[in-house]
Structures are given as structure tokens and as C-alpha cells.
N, C-alpha and C positions, 0 to 999 in steps of 0.2 A: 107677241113680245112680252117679255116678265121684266118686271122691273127688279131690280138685284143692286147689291155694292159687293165689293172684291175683298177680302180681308185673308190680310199674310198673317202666320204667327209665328215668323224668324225670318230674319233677311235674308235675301234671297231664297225663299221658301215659293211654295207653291201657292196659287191666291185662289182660295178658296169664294165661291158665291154664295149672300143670303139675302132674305127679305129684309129691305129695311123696316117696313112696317110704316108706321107714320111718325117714322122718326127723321129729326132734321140732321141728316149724318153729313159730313164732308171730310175730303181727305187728309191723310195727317190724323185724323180724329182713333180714338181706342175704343173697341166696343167687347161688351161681354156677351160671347157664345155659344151656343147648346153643339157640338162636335162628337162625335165618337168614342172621347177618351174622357167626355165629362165637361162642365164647364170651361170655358178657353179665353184669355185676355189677346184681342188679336190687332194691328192696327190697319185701318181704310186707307187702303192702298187706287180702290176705285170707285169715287164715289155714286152716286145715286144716277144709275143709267138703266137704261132698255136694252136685255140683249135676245137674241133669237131664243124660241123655246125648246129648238132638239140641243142647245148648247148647254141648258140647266141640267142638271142631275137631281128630281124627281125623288121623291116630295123636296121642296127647298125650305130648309127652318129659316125661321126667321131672328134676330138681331134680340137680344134678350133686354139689353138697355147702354146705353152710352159707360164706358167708363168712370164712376170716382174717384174723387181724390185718393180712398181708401183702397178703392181697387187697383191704382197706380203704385200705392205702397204695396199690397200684399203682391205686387208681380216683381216689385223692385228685391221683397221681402224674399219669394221664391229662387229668385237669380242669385243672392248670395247666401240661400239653403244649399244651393246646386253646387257650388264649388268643396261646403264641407261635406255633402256626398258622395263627391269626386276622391276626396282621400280616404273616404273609410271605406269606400269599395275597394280600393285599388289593394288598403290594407288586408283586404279580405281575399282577393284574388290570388296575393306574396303567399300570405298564410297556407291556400291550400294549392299551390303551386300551378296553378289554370293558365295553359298555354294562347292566352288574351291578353288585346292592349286596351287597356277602357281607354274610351272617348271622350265621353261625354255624356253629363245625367242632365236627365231634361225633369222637371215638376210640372204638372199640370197644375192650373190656376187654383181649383177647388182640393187639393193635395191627397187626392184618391188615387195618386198613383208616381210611383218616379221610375222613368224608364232610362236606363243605363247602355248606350250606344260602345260597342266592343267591335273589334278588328281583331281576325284569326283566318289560318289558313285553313283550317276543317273545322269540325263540328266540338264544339265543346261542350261536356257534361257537368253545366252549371246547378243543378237540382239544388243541391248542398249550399252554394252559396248565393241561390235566394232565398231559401231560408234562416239563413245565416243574418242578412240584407231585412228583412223581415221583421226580425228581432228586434234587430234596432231601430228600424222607422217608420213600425207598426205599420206599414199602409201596403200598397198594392205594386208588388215588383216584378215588372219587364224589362226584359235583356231580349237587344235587337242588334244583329251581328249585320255589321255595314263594311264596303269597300273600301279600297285605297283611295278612292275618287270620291266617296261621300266623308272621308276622313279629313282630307284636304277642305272637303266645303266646308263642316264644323267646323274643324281648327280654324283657318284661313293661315294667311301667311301673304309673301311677296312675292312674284313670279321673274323670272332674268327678265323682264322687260321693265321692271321696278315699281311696276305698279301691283296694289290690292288683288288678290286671284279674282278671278273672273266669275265660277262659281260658287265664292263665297260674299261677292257685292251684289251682282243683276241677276246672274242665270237657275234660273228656275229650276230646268231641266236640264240632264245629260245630253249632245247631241251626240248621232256615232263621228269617230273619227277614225282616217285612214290616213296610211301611207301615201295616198293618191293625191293624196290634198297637199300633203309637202311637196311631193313631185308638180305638181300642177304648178305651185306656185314656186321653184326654180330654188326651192330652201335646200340645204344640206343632208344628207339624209345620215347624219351623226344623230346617233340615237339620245346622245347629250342633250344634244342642240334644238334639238325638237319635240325634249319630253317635260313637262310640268314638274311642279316641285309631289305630284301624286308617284312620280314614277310612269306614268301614261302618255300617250300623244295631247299634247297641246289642246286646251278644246278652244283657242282662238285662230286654229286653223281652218274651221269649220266656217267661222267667220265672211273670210274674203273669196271662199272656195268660187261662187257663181260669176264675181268678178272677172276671176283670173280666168277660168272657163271660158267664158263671153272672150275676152280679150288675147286670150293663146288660139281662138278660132280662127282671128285674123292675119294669125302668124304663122311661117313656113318656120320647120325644126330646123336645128342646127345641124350643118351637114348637107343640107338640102341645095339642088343646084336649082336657080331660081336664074329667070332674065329678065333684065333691067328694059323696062319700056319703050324710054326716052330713045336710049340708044342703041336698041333691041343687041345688047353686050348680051352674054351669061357669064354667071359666076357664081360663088358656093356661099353659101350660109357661113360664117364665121360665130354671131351670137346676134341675140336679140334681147332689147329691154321690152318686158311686158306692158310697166305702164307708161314708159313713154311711147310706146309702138314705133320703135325704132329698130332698122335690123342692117346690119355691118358683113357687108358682102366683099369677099374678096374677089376681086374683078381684072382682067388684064388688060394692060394699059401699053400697049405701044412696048411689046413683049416682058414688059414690068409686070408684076402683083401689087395692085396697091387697094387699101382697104377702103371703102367706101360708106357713106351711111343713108338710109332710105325709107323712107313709111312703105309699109306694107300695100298702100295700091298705087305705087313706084313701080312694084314687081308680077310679075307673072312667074304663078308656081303652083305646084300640085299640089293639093290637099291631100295629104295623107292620113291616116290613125295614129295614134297618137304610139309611140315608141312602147314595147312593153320595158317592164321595171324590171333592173337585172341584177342581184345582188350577191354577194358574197355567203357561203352560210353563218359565218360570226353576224353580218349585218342581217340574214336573216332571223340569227335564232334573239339578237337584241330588239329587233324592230317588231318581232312578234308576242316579245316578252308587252311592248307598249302599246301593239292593239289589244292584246288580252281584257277581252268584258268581263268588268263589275258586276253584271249581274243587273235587275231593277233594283231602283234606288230604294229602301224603305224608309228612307227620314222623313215622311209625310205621308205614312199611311197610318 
């Protein structure tokens, strides 16, 4: 076992492990450390634990010193450097007409470097204006081209369910999402309806996917001719609620139809596989435009 604390450096980022050393760290707490792009101001997201040793990544640096006062200014000092980088790049992009949407400029703590986060359809020949970028801010210029889905996590924004996006508050990581998971879970397959403010599928579908799973096992499809136990009747599938495990059979009643309602081991009926997805080509060529991959993320490499 190694002993490690977790350190984010942007919300919802990925949590980096270090040694604390014999420092008294707890969470909530700022520490400054030794990373890949140079000194880093990051905050203890997990404080002083024991984790397995094939889980570290080898050699593991360790925690260079607690935060100060001063080092809390110069990150606050960095964050509103970043927004006047934001206009003078974007000035520089107009200028030589570069088929990019800048994002987002990040400073590293120790300011050997500002990396400027862009969104494009293909490849763009930036040479010119990071030299350009250069000029002006004397230091060390990266341009790192990001997706529709890591643009959405930068920015942030508010999702049709009215709350904060989801990958831009907790989630760390991309999960995949599919089509199967809206089917699974009985949602509309309006390509509207169930795509993010990224233009992508939903990534809170991914969410309740094992749920719904688990509990559609217990349920006969719609359509299905199922018979009633009690009164060993048959009758057909009408609809089912997933999570109230309730399923609405229409049944014959003394040469009447009348609809019925019943929990699932009420009933005797075949297990079958599950329906394949049967779409129109407009609803294919929309619902394929929203699984379309991002690609790996790089906002945290």
C-alpha cells in the first residue's frame, strides 16, 4: 500500500495522486505541485489515504508545500490574466482569418506556459499565430484542439433538466453513450430530446443504464401475449411501467376487452431478446450525427 492524497486542478478534472510526505494535508486544502507542465496550484480533493500499489503511476512526486496566502493571490492573479489572453488571441485568430473557435486559455501557476484550448473541424495551420501569441506574452505557447463534448465541459452551461451540466460539476471522465440506453430506458428517440446542450447523446443516460437493465429483465415487451396466473386468462401486453413494475394487459372478460394491471410475477410469459432498433434514415442519419466520438479528451494531459 502507498500512501497518496488526490489533487484536482479544475473542477471536475481528473484527480491526480502524490505523496504527501510528512505534510498535515486535509481536504479542501491547496497544495503546490511538481506536474508535467511545471509548477501546479491544485486543490485536495482526497485526503491522506492508503491506496493499492499497481493503482499509483510510478515514480509518484511528492506535494512540494501547502499553499500561501501569496500563492492563493498569484492563482487568483493567473485566472484573471486568462480572460485578457482570451481577447487577444481570439484578436489574433480574426486577424489571420483561422477556421477556429478559441475556448479557452489555461496559465500554469509558475507562467512558463499558456495553453489555449480551440475547437475546429480539421486541422489548423497555427505556426504564424503562435508566434504571433509569443510576441506578446513572451512565454511558452500551446494550442490544444478539443471536442464538442470537452467544450461543453470548459464552458459549462445549463442542461433541459435545469440543472449545472454534469461534465462540467463531477464527471471526471467521458462515459460511451448509445442509442441503446435511451431505448432501454423507454425515452423518445427525438434526436432533440435526448442530445446535450454539446450537440451529443446525453451523458446522464449512461447513469441509470444498469437500473433499467436489471428491471426491463423482469418485464415481458409490449405486444407480448403473457397469461395471467390467478386465473390462468391470456392476454396481450398493452404497456409497461419500468419502475413501478407494473404491466397493463388487455384481457377478455366475459367476451369484453377490458385492461388490466399486474406485477410481473402475476404473469407467465416468455423471455424473449430484446426488440432490435428500427429507425427511419432522417432518424438515422440525426441519431448518428449524436453518437459520433470526440475522440480522447485532452484537457488533462
Amino acid at each position: 500500500m502507498t500512501k497518496v492524497i488526490g489533487v484536482r486542478f479544475r473542477e471536475a478534472g481528473k484527480v491526480y495522486y502524490f505523496a504527501p510526505g510528512d505534510l498535515d494535508i486535509k481536504r479542501e486544502q491547496h497544495v503546490i505541485v511538481e506536474t508535467a507542465r511545471g509548477l501546479e496550484y491544485g486543490t485536495v480533493v482526497l485526503g491522506v489515504s492508503e491506496v493499492e500499489d499497481d493503482k499509483v503511476v510510478q515514480p509518484l512526486k511528492s506535494v512540494i508545500r501547502l499553499a500561501t496566502e501569496d500563492d492563493d493571490k498569484k492563482e487568483a492573479d493567473n485566472r484573471a490574466k486568462e480572460k485578457d489572453a482570451m481577447v487577444i488571441c481570439r484578436e489574433k485568430i480574426e486577424k489571420r482569418a483561422l477556421p477556429m473557435k478559441l475556448i479557452n486559455a489555461e496559465y500554469t501557476f509558475d507562467n512558463n506556459k499558456i495553453l489555449f484550448y480551440y475547437f475546429s473541424d480539421g486541422r489548423v495551420d497555427f505556426r504564424e499565430l503562435v508566434k504571433d501569441l509569443a510576441s506578446v506574452f513572451h512565454t511558452r505557447i500551446e494550442m490544444r484542439q478539443v471536442g464538442v463534448r470537452d467544450e461543453a465541459k470548459l464552458r459549462g452551461g445549463i442542461g433541459i433538466c435545469g440543472r449545472p451540466l454534469c461534465c462540467n460539476t463531477y464527471m471526471a471522465d467521458f462515459s460511451p453513450v448509445s442509442i441503446k440506453m435511451a431505448k432501454e430506458q423507454n425515452l423518445s428517440l427525438n434526436a432533440t430530446k435526448i442530445s446535450g446542450v454539446c450537440g451529443r447523446l446525453m451523458c446522464c443516460l449512461k447513469n441509470e443504464e444498469e437500473t433499467y437493465e436489471e428491471l426491463n429483465r423482469n418485464l415481458p415487451n409490449v405486444g407480448d401475449e403473457v397469461t395471467i396466473i390467478n386465473g390462468n386468462q391470456k392476454g396481450q401486453v398493452q404497456s409497461v411501467n419500468v419502475l413501478r413494475q407494473i404491466v397493463k394487459v388487455i384481457v377478455d372478460v366475459d367476451d369484453e376487452k377490458e385492461l388490466m394491471e399486474f406485477k410481473p410475477d402475476e404473469l407467465r410469459f416468455k423471455r424473449r431478446k430484446p426488440k432490435k432498433l428500427e429507425l427511419t434514415k432522417e432518424e438515422q442519419a440525426a441519431l448518428a450525427e449524436l453518437e459520433k466520438p470526440d475522440g480522447e479528451s485532452k484537457l488533462d494531459d
